[in-house]
N, C-alpha and C positions, 0 to 999 in steps of 0.2 A: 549570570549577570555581568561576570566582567567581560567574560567574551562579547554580550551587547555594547556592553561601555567601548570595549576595544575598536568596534565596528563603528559607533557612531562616530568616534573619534577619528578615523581614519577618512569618510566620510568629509567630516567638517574639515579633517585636512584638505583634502580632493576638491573641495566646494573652493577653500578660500587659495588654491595655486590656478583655478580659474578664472578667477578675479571676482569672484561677489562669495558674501559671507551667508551661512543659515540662515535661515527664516526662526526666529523664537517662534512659539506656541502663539502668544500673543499678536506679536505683526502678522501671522499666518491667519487668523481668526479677524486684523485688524484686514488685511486686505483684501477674504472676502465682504466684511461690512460695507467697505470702500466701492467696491464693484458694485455690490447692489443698489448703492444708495447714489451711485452713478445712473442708475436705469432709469431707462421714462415709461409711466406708465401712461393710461387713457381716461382715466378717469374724468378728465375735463370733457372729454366727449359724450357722456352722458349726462354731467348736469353744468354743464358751462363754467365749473370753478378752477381757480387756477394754481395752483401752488408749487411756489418755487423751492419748499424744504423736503420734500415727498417726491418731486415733480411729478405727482397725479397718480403715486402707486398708493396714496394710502396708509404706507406701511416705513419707518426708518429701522434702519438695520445701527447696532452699536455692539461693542464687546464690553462683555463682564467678566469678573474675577468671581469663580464658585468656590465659597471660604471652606464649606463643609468638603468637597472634594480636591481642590486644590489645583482648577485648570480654570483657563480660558476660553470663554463660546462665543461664539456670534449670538444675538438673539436679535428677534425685531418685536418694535414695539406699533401701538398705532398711531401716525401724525394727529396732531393735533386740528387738523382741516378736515378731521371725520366729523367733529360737531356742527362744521358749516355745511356739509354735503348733507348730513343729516336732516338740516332745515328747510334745506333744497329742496331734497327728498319730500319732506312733508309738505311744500308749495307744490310741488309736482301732481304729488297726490291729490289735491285740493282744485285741482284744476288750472291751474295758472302755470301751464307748461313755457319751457325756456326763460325762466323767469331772469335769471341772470342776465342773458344777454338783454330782451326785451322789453323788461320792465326795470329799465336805466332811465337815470335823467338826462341824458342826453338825447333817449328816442321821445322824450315827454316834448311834443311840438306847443309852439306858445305863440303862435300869431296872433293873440289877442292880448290886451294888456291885463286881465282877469288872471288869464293862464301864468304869465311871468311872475305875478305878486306868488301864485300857489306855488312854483318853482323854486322861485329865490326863498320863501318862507322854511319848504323839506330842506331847503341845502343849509338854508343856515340851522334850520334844527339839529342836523347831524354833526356841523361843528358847536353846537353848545352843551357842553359839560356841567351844564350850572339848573338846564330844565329838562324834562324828563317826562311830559305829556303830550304829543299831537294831536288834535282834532281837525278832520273836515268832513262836513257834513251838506246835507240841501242836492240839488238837483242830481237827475240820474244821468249818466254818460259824462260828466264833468272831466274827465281820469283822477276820480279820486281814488280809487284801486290802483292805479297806476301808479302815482304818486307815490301813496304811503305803501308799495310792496319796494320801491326805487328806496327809500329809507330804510327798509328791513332787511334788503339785500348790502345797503351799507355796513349795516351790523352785523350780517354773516361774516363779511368780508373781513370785518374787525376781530372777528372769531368768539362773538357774543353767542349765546343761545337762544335761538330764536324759536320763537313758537307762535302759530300761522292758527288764529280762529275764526272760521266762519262764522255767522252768529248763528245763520237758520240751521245749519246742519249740526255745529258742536254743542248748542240748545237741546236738540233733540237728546243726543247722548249722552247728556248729563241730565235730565229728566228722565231718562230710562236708569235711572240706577239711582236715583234719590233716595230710594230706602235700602240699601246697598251701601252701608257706612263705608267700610275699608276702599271699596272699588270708588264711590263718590268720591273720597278724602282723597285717594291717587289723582284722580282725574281732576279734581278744583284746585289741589296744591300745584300740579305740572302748569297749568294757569297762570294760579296766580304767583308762585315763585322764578319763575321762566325770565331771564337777562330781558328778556325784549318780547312784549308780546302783542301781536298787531291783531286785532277785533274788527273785520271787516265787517259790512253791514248790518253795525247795531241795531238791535230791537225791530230786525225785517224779519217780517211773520208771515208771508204773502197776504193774498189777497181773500177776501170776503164774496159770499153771492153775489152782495152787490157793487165789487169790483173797489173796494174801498181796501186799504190796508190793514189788515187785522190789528187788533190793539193786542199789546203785551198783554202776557195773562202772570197773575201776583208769579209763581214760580219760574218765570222770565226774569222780571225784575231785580227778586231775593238773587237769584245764581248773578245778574250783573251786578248788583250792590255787591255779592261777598269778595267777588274778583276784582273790580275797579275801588272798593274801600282798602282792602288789604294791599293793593299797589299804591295808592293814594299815602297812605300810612307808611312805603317802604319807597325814601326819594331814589334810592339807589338804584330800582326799577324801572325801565322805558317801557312804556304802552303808546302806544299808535292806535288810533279807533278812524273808521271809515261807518259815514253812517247818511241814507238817505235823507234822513230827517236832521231839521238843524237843530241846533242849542237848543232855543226856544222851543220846539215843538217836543223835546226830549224832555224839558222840564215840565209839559203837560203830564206825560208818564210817569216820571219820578225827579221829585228835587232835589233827591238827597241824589241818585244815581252823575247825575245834570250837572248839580253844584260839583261834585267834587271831579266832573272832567273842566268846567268850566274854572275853577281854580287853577287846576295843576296847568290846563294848555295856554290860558291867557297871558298868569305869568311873565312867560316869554314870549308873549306875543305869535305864539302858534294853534290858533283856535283860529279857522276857516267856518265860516256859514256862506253857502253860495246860494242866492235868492233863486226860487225855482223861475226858470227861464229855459224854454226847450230850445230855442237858440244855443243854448249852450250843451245841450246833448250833444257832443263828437260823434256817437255812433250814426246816428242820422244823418248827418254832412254828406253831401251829394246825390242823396236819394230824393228824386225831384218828383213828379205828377206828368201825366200824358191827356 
């Protein structure tokens, strides 16, 4: 041992008649953290998010003190921009690819003075701190998907938890396991405790023989009562609902369901009913007759 001792020290003499002194343990472990957390990763290139404390690896590099052994490591931990990739991920999945870049309020076009009121309404929803329901509902092609995913992605950004429900699709799988307590109880808590949870096209059921919209059936209902009561019940919660049918026609359905979105979104005056007028279908624009 002393002969090591000897050697380091001759060593650290040699180092510092050079002119720079040892690296401790610790700046040796500080400066590869430093290096790695200098790297850029790509991550933005797969789901359009940005972040400047990771820069798109995902991952930050820090040094700790190991008490039980008595040294310095590097370790990495995961950025905190994994929860928003993650909600990406699940829009992604859902079908509403690029959704970052493309379903912005700024690509939300407003040539109409209809469109403007729905614009200025999401933008100031997302600066208000005070309400905590959006509704817009009534005509198809309107951009009200557009709209309320352009609010959801505010909230990622914010690094909230977001959670993306179709009605027709996440309906089904949550009726497939109704008598499945533990696995039901996971899947209605993720719901209904979730920072922000946007409910696209409530109570759409397709269509009937006779081309008519199917009506909610009672276990429709009950699954949207327990998830819109129990966020209704918690103000700290944001819900976003997108729904073909308006207020009114919702409260044929259910008035308990109805009332308590027509409460919470009115409020602040972010409760949208657009009269059905296929004028106002977007997707149709420009598709003329020969």
């Amino acid at each position: 041992m002393d002969a090591m001792a000897e050697l380091m020290q001759k060593i650290s003499v040699k180092q510092s008649e050079l002119g720079f002194e040892p690296m401790t343990p610790k700046d040796y472990e500080q400066a590869k953290a430093d290096a790695y957390n200098s790297g850029v990763g790509n991550l933005d290139k797969e789901d359009g998010f940005n972040c400047d404390i990771c820069k798109n690896k995902g991952m930050i590099a820090s040094v700790v003190f190991n008490e039980q052994f008595g040294y310095w490591s590097e370790t990495v931990t995961t950025c905190k921009c994994h929860k928003a990739r993650n909600a990406i991920r699940r829009l992604h999945r859902s079908g509403l690819k690029n959704v970052v870049k493309e379903y912005s309020f700024d690509k939300y076009e407003t040539p109409e003075a209809w469109q403007q009121t729905i614009k200025e309404t999401a933008m100031q929803f997302c600066r208000d701190d005070n309400h905590n329901f959006f509704f817009i509902g009534g005509q198809s092609g309107a951009g009200k998907t557009h709209i309320c995913t352009a609010i959801a992605v505010h909230y990622i950004r914010k690094g909230k938890e977001v959670r993306y429900m179709l009605w027709r699709d996440e309906i089904t799988r949550i009726k497939s396991v109704v008598n499945e307590h533990d696995e039901y109880g996971t899947l209605m808590d993720s719901l209904k405790q979730t920072d922000v949870l946007y409910i696209d096209d409530l109570f759409k059921c397709g269509k009937g023989d006779d081309g008519k919209p199917k009506a909610p059936t009672s276990a429709d209902i009950n699954a949207a009562f327990e998830i819109i009561n129990y966020r209704y019940n918690n103000k700290n919660l944001i819900t976003i609902i997108s729904s073909e049918r308006t207020l009114a026609e919702l409260v044929d359905i259910d008035e308990a369901v109805a009332g308590r979105i027509a409460e919470r979104s009115k409020a602040g005056g972010y409760c949208i009913n657009l009269k059905k007028d296929k004028s106002r279908n977007w997707r149709m624009k420009g598709c003329g007759e020969i």
